[in-house]
C-alpha positions as CSV (number, residue, x, y, z in Angstrom):
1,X,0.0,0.0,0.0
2,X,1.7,3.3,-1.1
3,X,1.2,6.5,1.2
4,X,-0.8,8.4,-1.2
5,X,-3.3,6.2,-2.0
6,X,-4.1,4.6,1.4
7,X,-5.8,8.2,2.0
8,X,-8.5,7.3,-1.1
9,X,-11.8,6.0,-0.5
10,X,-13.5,4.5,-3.5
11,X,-17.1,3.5,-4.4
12,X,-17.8,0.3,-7.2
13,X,-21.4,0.5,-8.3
14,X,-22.3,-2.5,-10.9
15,X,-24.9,-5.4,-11.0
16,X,-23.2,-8.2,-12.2
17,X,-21.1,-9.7,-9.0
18,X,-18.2,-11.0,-10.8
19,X,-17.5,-7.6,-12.1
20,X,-18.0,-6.3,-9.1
21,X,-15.7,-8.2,-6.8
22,X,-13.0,-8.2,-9.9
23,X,-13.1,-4.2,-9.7
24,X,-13.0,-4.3,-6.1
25,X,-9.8,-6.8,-5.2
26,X,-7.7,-4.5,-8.0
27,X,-8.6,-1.5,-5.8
28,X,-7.7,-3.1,-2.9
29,X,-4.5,-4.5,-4.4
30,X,-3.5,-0.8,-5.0
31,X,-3.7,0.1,-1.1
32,X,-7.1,2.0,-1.9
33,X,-10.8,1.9,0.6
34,X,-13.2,0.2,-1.3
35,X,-16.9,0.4,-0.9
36,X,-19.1,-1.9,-3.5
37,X,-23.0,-1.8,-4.1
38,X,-25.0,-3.9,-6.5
39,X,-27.3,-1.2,-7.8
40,X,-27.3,2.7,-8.6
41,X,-30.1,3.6,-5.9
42,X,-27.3,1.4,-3.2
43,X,-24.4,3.1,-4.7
44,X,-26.0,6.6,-3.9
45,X,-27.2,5.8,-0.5
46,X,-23.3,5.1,-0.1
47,X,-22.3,7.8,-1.9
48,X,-24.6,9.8,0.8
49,X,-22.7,8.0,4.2
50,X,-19.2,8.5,2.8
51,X,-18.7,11.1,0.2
52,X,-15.8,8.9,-1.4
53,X,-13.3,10.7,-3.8
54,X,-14.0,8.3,-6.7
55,X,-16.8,6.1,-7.9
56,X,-16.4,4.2,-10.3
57,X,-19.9,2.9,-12.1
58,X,-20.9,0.7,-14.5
59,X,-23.8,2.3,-17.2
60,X,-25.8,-0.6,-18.2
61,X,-28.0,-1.3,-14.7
62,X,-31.6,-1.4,-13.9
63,X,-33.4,0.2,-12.3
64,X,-30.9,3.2,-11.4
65,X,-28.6,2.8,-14.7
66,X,-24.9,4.3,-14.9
67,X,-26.0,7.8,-15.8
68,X,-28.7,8.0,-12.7
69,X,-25.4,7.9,-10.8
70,X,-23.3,9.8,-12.1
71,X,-26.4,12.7,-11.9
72,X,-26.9,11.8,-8.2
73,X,-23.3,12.2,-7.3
74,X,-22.4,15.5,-9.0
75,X,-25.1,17.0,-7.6
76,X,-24.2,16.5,-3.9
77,X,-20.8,17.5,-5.0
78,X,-20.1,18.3,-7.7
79,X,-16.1,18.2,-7.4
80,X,-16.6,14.1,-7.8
81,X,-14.8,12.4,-10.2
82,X,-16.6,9.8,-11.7
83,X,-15.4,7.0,-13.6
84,X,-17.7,4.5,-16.0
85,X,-17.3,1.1,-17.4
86,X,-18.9,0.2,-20.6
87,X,-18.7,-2.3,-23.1
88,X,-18.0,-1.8,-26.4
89,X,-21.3,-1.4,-27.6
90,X,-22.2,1.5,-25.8
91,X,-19.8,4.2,-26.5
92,X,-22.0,6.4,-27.6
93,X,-23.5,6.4,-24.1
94,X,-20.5,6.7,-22.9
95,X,-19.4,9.9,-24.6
96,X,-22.7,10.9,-23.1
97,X,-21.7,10.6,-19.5
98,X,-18.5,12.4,-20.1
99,X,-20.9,15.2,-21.6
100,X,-22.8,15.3,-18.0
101,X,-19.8,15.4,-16.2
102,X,-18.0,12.4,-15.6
103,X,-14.3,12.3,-16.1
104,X,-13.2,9.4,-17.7
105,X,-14.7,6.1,-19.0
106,X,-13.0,2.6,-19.5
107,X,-13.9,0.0,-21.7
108,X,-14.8,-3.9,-20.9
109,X,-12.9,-6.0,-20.7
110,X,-10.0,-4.6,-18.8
111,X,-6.6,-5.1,-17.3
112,X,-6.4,-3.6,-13.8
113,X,-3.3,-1.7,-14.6
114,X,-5.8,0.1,-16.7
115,X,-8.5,0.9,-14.1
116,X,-5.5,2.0,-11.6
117,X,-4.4,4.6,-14.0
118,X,-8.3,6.0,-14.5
119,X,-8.2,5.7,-11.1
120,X,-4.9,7.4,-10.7
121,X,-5.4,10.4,-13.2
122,X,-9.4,10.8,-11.7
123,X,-7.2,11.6,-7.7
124,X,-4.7,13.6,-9.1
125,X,-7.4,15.9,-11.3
126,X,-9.1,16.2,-8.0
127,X,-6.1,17.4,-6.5
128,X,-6.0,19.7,-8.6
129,X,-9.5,21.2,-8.4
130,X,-9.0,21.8,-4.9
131,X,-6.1,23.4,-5.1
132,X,-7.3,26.0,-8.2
133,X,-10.3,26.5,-5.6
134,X,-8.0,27.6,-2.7
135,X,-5.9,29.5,-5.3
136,X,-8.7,31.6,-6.4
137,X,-9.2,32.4,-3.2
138,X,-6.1,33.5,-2.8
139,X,-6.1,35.6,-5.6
140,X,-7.9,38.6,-3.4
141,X,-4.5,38.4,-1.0
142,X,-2.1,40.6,-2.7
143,X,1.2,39.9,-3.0
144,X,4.1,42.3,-3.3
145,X,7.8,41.5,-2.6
146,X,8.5,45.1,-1.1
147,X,9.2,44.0,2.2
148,X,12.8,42.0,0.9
149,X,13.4,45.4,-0.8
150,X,16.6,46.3,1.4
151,X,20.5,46.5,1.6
152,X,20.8,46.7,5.6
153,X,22.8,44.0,7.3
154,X,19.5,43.1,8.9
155,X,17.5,42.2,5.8
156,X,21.2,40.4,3.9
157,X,21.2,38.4,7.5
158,X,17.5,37.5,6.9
159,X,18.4,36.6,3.1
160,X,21.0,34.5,3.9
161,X,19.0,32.4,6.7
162,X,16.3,32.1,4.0
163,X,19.2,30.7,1.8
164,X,20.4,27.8,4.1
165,X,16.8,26.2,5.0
166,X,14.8,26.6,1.6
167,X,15.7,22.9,0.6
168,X,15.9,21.3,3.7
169,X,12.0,19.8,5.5
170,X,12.9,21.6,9.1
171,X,10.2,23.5,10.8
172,X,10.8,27.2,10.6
173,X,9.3,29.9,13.1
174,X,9.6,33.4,11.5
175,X,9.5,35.7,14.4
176,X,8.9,39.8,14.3
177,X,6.4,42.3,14.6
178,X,3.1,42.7,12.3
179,X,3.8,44.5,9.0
180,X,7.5,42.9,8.6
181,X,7.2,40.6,6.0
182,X,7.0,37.5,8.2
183,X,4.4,36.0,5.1
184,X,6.6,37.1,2.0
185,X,9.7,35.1,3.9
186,X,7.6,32.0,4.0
187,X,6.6,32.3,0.3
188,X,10.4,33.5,-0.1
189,X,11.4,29.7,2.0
190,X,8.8,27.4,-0.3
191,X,9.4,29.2,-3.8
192,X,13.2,29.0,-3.3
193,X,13.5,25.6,-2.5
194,X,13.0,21.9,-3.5
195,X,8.4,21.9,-3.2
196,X,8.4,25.2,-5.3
197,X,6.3,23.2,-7.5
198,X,3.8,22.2,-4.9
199,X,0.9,23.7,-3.2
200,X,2.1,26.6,-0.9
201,X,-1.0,26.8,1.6
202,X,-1.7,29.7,4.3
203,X,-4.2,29.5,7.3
204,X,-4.5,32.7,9.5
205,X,-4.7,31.4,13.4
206,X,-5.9,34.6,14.7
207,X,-8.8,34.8,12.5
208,X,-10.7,31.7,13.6
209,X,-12.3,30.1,16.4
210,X,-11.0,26.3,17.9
211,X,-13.6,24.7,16.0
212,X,-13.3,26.5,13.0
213,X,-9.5,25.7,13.0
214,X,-9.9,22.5,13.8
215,X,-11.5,22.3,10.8
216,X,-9.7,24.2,8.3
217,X,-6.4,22.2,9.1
218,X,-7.5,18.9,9.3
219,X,-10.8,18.7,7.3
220,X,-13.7,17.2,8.5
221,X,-16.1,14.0,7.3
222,X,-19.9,14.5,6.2
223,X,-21.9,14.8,9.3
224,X,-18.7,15.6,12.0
225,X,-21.0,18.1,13.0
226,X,-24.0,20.5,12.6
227,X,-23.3,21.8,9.4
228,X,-20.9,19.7,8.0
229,X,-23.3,18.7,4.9
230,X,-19.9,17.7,2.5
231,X,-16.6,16.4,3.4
232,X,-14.2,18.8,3.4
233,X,-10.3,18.7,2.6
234,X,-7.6,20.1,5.6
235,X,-5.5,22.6,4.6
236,X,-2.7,20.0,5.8
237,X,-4.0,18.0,3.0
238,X,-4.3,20.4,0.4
239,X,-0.5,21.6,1.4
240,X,0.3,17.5,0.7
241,X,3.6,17.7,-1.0
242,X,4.3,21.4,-0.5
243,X,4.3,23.9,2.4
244,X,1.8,24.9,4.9
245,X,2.3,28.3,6.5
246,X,0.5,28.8,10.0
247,X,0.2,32.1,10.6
248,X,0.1,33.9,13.5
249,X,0.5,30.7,15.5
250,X,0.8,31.9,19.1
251,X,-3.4,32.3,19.2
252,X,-4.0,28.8,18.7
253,X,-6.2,27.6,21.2
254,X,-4.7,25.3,24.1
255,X,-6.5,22.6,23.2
256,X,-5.6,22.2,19.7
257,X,-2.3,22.4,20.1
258,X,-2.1,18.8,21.2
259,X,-3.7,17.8,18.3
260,X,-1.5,20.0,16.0
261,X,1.7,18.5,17.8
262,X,0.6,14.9,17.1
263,X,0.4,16.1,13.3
264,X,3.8,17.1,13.4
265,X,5.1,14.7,14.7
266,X,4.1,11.8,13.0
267,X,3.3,13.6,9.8
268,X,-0.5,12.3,9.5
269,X,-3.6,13.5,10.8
270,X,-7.5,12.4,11.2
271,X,-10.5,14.8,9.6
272,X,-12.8,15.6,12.3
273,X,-15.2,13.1,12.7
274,X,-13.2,10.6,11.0
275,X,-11.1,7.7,12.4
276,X,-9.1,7.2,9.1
277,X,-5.3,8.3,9.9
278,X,-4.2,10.3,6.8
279,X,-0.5,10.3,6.1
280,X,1.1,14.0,4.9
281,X,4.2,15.4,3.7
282,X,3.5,18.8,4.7
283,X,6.7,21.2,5.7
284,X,5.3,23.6,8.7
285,X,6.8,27.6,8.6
286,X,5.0,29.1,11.3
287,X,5.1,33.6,12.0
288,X,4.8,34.9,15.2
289,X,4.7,38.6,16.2
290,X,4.3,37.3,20.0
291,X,7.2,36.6,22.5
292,X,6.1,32.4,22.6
293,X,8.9,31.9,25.5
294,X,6.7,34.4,27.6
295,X,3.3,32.6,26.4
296,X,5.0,29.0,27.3
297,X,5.7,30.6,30.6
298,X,2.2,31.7,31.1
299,X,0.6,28.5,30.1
300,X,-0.8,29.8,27.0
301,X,1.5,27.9,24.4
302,X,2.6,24.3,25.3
303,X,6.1,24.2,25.7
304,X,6.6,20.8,23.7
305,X,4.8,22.1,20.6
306,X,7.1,25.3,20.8
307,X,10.4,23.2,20.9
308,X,8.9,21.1,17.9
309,X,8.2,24.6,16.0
310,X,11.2,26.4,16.8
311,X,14.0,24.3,15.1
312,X,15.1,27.2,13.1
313,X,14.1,30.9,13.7
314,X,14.4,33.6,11.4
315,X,14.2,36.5,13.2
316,X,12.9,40.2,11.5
317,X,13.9,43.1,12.4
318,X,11.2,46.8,12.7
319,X,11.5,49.0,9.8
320,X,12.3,51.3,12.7
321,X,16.1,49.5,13.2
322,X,16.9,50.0,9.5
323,X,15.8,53.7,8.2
324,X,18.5,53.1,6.0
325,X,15.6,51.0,3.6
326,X,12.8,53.3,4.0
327,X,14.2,55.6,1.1
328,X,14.5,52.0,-1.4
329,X,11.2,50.5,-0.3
330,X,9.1,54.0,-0.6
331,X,10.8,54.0,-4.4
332,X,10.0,50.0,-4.6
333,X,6.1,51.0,-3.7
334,X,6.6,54.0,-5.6
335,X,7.4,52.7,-9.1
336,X,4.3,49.8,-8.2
337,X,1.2,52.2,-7.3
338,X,2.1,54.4,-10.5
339,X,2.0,51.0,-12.3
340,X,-1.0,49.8,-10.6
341,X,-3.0,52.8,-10.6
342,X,-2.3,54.2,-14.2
343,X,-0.4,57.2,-12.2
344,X,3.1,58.7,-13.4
345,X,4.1,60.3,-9.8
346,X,7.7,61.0,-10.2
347,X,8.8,60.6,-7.1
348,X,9.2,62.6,-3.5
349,X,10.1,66.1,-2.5
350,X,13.5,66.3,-0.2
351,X,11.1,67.4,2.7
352,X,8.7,64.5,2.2
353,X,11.8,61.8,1.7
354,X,13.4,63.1,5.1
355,X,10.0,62.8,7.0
356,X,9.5,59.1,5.6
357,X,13.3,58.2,7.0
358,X,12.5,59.9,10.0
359,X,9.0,58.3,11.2
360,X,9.4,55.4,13.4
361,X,7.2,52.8,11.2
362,X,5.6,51.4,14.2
363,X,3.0,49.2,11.6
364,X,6.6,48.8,9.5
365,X,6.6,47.7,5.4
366,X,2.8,47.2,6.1
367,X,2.6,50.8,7.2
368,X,4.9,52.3,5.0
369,X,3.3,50.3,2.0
370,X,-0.4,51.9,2.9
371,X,0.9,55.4,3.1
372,X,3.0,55.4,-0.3
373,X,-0.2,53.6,-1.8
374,X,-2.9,56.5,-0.7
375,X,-0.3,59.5,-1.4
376,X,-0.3,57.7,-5.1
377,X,-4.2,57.7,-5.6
378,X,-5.0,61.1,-4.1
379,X,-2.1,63.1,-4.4
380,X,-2.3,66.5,-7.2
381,X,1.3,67.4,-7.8
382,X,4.2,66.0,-9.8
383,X,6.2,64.8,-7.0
384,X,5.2,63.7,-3.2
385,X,5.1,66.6,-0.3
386,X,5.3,65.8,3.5
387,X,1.3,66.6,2.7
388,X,0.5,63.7,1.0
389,X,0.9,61.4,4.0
390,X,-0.9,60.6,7.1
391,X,1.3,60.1,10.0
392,X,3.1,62.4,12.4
393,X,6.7,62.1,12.0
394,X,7.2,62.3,15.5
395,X,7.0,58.5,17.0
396,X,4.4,57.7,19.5
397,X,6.9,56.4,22.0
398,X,8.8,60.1,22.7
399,X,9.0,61.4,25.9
400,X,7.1,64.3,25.8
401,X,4.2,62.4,24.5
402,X,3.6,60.4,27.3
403,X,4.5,61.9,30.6
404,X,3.3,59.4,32.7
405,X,6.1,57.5,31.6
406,X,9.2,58.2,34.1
407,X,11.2,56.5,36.3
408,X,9.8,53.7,38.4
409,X,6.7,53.4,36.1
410,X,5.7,49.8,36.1
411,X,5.9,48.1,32.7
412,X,2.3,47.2,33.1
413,X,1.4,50.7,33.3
414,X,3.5,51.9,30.4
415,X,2.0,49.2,28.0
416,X,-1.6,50.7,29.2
417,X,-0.8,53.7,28.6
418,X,0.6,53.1,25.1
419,X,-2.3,50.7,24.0
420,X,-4.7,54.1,25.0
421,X,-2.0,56.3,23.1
422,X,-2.1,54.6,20.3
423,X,-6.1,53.7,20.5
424,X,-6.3,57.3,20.5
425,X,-3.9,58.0,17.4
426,X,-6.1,55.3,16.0
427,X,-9.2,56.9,16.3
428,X,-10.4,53.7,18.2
429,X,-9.9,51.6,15.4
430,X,-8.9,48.3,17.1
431,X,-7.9,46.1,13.7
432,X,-5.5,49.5,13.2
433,X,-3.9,49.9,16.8
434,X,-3.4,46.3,16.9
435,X,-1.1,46.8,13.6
436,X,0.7,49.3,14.7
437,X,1.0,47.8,18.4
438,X,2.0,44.6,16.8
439,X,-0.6,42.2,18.8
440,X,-3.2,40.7,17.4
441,X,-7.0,42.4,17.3
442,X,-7.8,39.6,19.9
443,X,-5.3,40.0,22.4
444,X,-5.9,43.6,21.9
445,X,-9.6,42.9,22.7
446,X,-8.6,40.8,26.0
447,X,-5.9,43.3,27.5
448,X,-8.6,45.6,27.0
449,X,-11.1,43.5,29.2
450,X,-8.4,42.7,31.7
451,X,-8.2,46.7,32.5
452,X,-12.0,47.1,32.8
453,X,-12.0,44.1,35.0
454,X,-9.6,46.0,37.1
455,X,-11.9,49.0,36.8
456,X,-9.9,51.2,34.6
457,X,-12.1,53.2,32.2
458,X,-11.2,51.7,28.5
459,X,-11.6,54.0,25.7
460,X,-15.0,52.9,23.7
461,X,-14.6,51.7,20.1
C-alpha cells in the first residue's frame, strides 16, 4: 500500500457480482478503501454516508442505470470524479456521461493496470480542483515583494538564513512584529526551495475560532457536526507535498495544540469526525509577532509544541532598526502604485523623503506600503510633499508624548498607557492599533477586558 493512495476512498457500483468483486480486489491490491453496491439507488445511499473521492460505475444497470449515478453524485458535489465502465457497444453512451460530467470512462474488458491509472489520473485531477479553488481564493491576497526590498545588514542576515533552509523539511518559526514581512519570507522559503512546484498553503490562526481551526487544518467528514453537509479537505492535505504556513501561530487555542503537535510529529492526521489516519508530507513555517517563551511561561502555548516549532528561527527586524531601507522600499512602492493605478508620480520632495526616513514605522513595510499607496491615488502634484501622507513624524513612543512614563513606572502601566496612546492616534480603530502595536486584534480585545476588569475606564470603540 503506497502512502498516497491509502488516503482514497473508492465506491464500485455494478450489477453483475463478478464484475464487481473483480473491480474491487484490483482497488484493494492498489492500497485503496473500497466500498461496493449492487445497484445505482445502493451506490447513492453510499455515496450519501461516505462522500468517497471516486466512484467508479458501470452504465448498463436497472433500475438506477450508470448515468442516474453519475447525476446523483455531482449534484451533492459536484467536485466528484466519476469513472464509468462500458462495453464496447455502448460508447455512444459513454461519450454521453463524459458530456454530463464524468471524467473518464473505460472499456470492458479490462486489465487492472488500466482501471488503476483511470483511477490514478481521476485523484490527481481532483487534487487539482482543490487546489485551483484555494488559489482563487487566494487571488484577493495581494502579493508584493516590497518588504525583501533592502540592503541593511538586517535584511542580507534574513536573506542569507532564507538561503540555508529553503531545501531542507525543518520547521521554521519566522518571528517579528506585524507589517514585517513574516508572510513574503515564508513564500520566499517554499518558492526557493526543492516543493516550489507544490501547493504553498496559508491559514490565519488569529482569525478563527477552535472549531473553526480544527476544521480548516484537518478537514472534517460529512456529518462531524452541525453543518458539516460535504466532506471537506484540511488545509494540511491540500499543502500534501508542498508547504503549509500557519500564521500567527501563538493564538491557537490550548486545546488544539495537542492535536496540531501529534500532526507534526508523525506527519499524519484524522479529519474531524473521521477515524481514518491520513498520512502528509506537509513542511510547517509558522510567523509569530508574539514573544512564545513568555506565552509557554504563562501556560498559554505548550512548551513541547514550541520546541517542535522552533527548530530554526528567522528573526525580523522593525522598519524602525533600519531607516536606512525606508528611502528603497518608498521608491520600490513608488514605481508599483504608479504601475498599478495608471499614475506617473515621479517621485518625493526632499522634505517628504526626510519625514519618511524619519518616522518610526511602528505598523513597519505594512505601514509604509499603505501610506505610499494613498499618497499615489490622491495626491495632485508631480512629486510627493510631506502633505501627502498621514502620519506624524514624530513616534508615538517620545517622551514628551507620554509623561506618565518616568522612572519607576511599572511596565504594566507603560504598556496601558501606550495601548490608550495609540487607540487614540487610531481613532479607536482596534484592527489599526493592533497593527501598529503589533498584537493581534484579539489579544488587543482581551488586554482591554483585563483593564476594565480591574476598573480602569477603557476607551470605547
Amino acid at each position: 500500500m503506497t502512502t498516497a493512495q491509502s488516503k482514497h476512498r473508492i465506491l464500485v457500483v455494478d450489477d453483475e457480482p463478478l464484475m464487481r468483486e473483480y473491480v474491487e480486489e484490483a482497488l484493494l491490491r492498489a492500497g485503496y478503501l473500497v466500498d461496493t453496491a449492487g445497484n445505482g439507488a445502493d451506490g447513492v445511499a453510499l455515496f450519501e454516508a461516505y462522500q468517497h473521492d471516486v466512484v467508479v460505475t458501470d452504465l448498463k444497470m436497472t433500475p438506477m442505470d450508470g448515468l442516474g449515478v453519475l447525476k446523483n453524485v455531482l449534484e451533492r458535489h459536484p467536485e466528484t470524479q466519476v469513472i464509468v465502465m462500458t462495453a464496447y457497444g455502448t460508447i455512444e453512451t459513454a461519450v454521453s456521461a463524459l458530456k454530463g460530467g464524468a471524467t473518464d470512462y473505460i472499456l470492458k474488458p479490462f486489465a487492472p493496470d488500466a482501471l488503476e491509472l483511470a483511477v490514478t489520473r481521476a485523484l490527481e485531477l481532483a487534487r487539482l480542483t482543490q487546489e485551483n479553488r484555494y488559489l482563487r481564493e487566494e487571488l484577493n491576497t495581494r502579493y508584493d515583494n516590497g518588504a525583501m526590498v533592502g540592503g541593511s545588514s538586517a535584511m542580507q542576515q534574513v536573506q542569507n538564513d532564507i538561503a540555508k533552509v529553503v531545501d531542507s523539511r525543518a520547521t521554521v518559526l519566522i518571528r517579528g512584529a506585524s507589517g514585517t514581512g513574516k508572510e513574503l519570507v515564508a513564500r520566499a522559503i517554499h518558492h526557493g526551495g526543492m516543493r516550489a512546484n507544490k501547493p504553498f498553503i496559508k491559514v490565519n490562526c488569529a482569525a478563527l475560532s477552535a472549531g473553526i481551526l480544527e476544521s480548516e487544518l484537518f478537514g472534517h467528514e460529512k456529518g462531524a457536526f452541525t453543518g458539516a453537509h460535504d466532506r471537506k479537505i484540511g488545509r494540511f492535505e491540500l499543502a500534501d507535498g508542498g508547504t503549509l504556513l500557519l500564521d500567527e501561530v501563538s493564538e491557537i487555542d490550548v486545546g488544539l495544540q495537542a492535536k496540531l503537535l501529534r500532526a507534526l510529529q508523525e506527519r499524519e492526521i484524522e479529519r474531524v469526525g473521521g477515524s481514518q489516519t491520513i498520512p502528509v508530507d506537509t513542511r510547517i513555517l509558522a510567523t509569530s509577532n508574539r514573544n512564545l517563551e513568555d506565552a509557554v511561561a504563562e501556560g498559554k502555548f505548550r512548551e513541547d509544541l514550541f520546541f517542535r516549532l522552533n527548530v530554526i528561527t528567522i528573526q525580523l527586524p522593525p522598519l524602525r532598526e533600519r531607516p536606512d531601507d525606508v528611502s528603497r522600499l518608498a521608491d520600490h512602492f513608488l514605481f508599483a502604485f504608479n504601475r498599478e493605478n495608471g499614475r506617473s508620480i515621479q517621485g518625493y520632495s526632499e522634505e517628504a523623503r526626510k519625514a519618511l526616513i524619519a518616522y518610526s514605522w511602528p505598523g513597519n513595510v505594512r505601514e509604509l506600503q499603505n501610506a505610499i499607496e494613498r499618497a499615489v491615488v490622491l495626491a495632485d502634484g508631480p512629486e510627493l510633499t510631506p502633505g501627502d501622507f498621514q502620519f506624524n513624524t514624530a513616534s508615538l513612543l517620545k517622551q514628551e508624548e507620554a509623561p506618565g512614563l518616568t522612572a519607576g513606572t511599572t511596565v504594566s502601566e507603560i504598556e496601558r498607557q501606550l495601548i490608550f496612546k495609540t487607540l487614540e492616534h487610531c481613532k479607536q480603530n482596534r484592527t489599526r492599533a493592533s497593527e501598529l502595536l503589533g498584537i493581534s486584534v484579539r489579544t488587543l480585545r482581551n488586554k482591554l477586558k483585563e483593564y476594565q476588569e480591574a476598573g480602569i475606564e477603557v476607551p470605547s470603540a
